[in-house]
C-alpha positions as CSV (number, residue, x, y, z in Angstrom):
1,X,16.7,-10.4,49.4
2,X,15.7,-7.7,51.7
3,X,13.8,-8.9,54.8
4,X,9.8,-7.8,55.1
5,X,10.7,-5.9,58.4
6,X,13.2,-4.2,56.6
7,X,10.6,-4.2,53.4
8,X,7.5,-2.8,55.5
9,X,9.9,0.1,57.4
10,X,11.4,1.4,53.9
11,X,7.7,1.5,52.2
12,X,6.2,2.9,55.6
13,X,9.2,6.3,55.6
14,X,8.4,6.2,52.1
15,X,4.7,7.7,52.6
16,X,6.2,9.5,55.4
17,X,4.7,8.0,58.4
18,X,5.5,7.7,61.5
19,X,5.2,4.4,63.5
20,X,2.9,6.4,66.0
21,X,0.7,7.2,63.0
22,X,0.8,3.4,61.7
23,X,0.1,2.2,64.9
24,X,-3.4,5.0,64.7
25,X,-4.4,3.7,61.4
26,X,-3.8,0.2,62.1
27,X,-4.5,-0.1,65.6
28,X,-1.3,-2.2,66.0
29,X,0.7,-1.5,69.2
30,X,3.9,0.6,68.5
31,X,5.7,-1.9,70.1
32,X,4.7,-4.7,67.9
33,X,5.0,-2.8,64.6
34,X,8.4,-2.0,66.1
35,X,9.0,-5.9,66.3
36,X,7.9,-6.7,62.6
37,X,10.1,-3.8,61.9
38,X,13.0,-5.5,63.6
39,X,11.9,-9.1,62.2
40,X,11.2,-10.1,65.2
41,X,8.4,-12.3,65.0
42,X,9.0,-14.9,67.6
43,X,8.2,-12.4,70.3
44,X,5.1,-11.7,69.2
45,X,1.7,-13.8,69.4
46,X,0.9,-17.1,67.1
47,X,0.9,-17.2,63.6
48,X,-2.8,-16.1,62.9
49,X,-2.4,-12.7,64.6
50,X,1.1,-12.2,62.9
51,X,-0.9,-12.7,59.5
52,X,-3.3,-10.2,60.7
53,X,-0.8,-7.6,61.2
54,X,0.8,-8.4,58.1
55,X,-2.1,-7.7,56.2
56,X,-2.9,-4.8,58.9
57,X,0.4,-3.0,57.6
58,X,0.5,-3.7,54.2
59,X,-2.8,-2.3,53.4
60,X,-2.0,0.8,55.9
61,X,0.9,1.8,53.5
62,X,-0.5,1.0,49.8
63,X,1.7,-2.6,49.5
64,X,0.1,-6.0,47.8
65,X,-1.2,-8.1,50.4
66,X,0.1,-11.1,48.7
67,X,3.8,-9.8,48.4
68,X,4.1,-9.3,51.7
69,X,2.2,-12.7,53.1
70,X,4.4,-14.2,50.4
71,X,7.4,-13.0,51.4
72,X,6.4,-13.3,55.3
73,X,6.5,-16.9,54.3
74,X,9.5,-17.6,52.3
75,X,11.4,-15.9,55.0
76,X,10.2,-18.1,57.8
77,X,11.0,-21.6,56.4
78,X,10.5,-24.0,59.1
79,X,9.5,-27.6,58.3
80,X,7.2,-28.5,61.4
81,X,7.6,-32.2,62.2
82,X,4.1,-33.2,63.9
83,X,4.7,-36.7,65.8
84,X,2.8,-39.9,65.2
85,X,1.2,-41.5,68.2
86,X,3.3,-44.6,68.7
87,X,1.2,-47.4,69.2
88,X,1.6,-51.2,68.2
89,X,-1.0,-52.9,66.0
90,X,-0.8,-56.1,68.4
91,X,-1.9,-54.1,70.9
92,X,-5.0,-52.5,69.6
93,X,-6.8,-55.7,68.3
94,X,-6.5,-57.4,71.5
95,X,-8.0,-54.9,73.4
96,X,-10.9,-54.8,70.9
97,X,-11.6,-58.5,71.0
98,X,-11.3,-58.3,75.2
99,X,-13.8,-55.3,75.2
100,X,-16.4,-57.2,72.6
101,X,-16.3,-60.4,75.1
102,X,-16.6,-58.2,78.3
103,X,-19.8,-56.7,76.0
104,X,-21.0,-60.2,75.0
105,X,-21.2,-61.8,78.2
106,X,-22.8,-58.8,80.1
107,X,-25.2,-59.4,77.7
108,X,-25.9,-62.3,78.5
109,X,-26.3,-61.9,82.0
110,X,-28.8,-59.5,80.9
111,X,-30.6,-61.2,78.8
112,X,-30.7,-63.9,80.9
113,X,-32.0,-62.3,84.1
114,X,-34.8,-60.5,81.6
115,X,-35.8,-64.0,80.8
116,X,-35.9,-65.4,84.4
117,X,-38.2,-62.3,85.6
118,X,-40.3,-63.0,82.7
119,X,-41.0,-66.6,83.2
120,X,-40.9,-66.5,87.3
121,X,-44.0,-68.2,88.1
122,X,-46.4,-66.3,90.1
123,X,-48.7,-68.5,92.2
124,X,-46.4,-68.6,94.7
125,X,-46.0,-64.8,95.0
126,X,-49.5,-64.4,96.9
127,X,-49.2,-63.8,100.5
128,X,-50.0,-66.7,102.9
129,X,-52.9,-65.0,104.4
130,X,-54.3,-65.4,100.5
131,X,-53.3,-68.7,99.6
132,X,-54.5,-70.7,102.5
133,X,-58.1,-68.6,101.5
134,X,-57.6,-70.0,98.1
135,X,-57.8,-73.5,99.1
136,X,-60.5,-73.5,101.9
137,X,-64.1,-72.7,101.1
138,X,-65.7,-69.7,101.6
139,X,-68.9,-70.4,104.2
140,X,-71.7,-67.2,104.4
141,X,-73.3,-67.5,107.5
């Protein structure tokens, strides 16, 4: 099977175009319509923008959009191997149950220290001044 930068080049001479006049039409850099000439697709940048061009090129010289993504694709067979996180399930519930206990006895604290500002009594808060007035009688002379 003939490559698509091989593909793309033979239908480009084909409507007689030079890459200088692709490039106008397309607004693809010579040099990288040069590199999907040459199949070199590694060289240039990620997937999306190779796609692009692609689709860029095929429309530029009257080609099915679909044959060429299709055949883009079948020539560049690479099984991608995404790795798992490694992690080991008796680490995870531990952690969980240390975190819920660190949470249930701030709590706690909390609550508890809500309750002991609530319930403070307050007669003794007065200043002395006040509380030795409270217990002596008041005499208008």
């Amino acid at each position: 099977m003939e490559s698509i930068g091989n593909y793309l080049r033979r239908r480009r001479e084909e409507r007689g175009m030079s890459v200088g006049e692709l490039s106008r039409a397309t607004r693809i850099p010579s040099a990288t319509l040069c590199r999907i000439e040459g199949d070199q697709f590694d060289d240039l940048p990620g997937e999306v923008f190779v796609r692009g061009f692609l689709k860029a090129y095929a429309r530029a010289v009257a080609v099915p959009v679909d044959d060429v993504l299709a055949r883009y694709t079948s020539s560049r067979r690479i099984a991608w191997v995404t790795p798992l996180p490694f992690t080991t399930p008796i680490q995870r519930p531990q952690n969980r149950r240390f975190g819920v206990a660190i949470a249930f006895v701030l709590l706690l604290i909390l609550f508890t220290l809500a309750v002991s500002i609530v319930l403070k009594p307050r007669g003794r808060d007065l200043p002395q001044e006040l509380s030795s007035l409270d217990s002596t009688p008041l005499i208008h002379g």
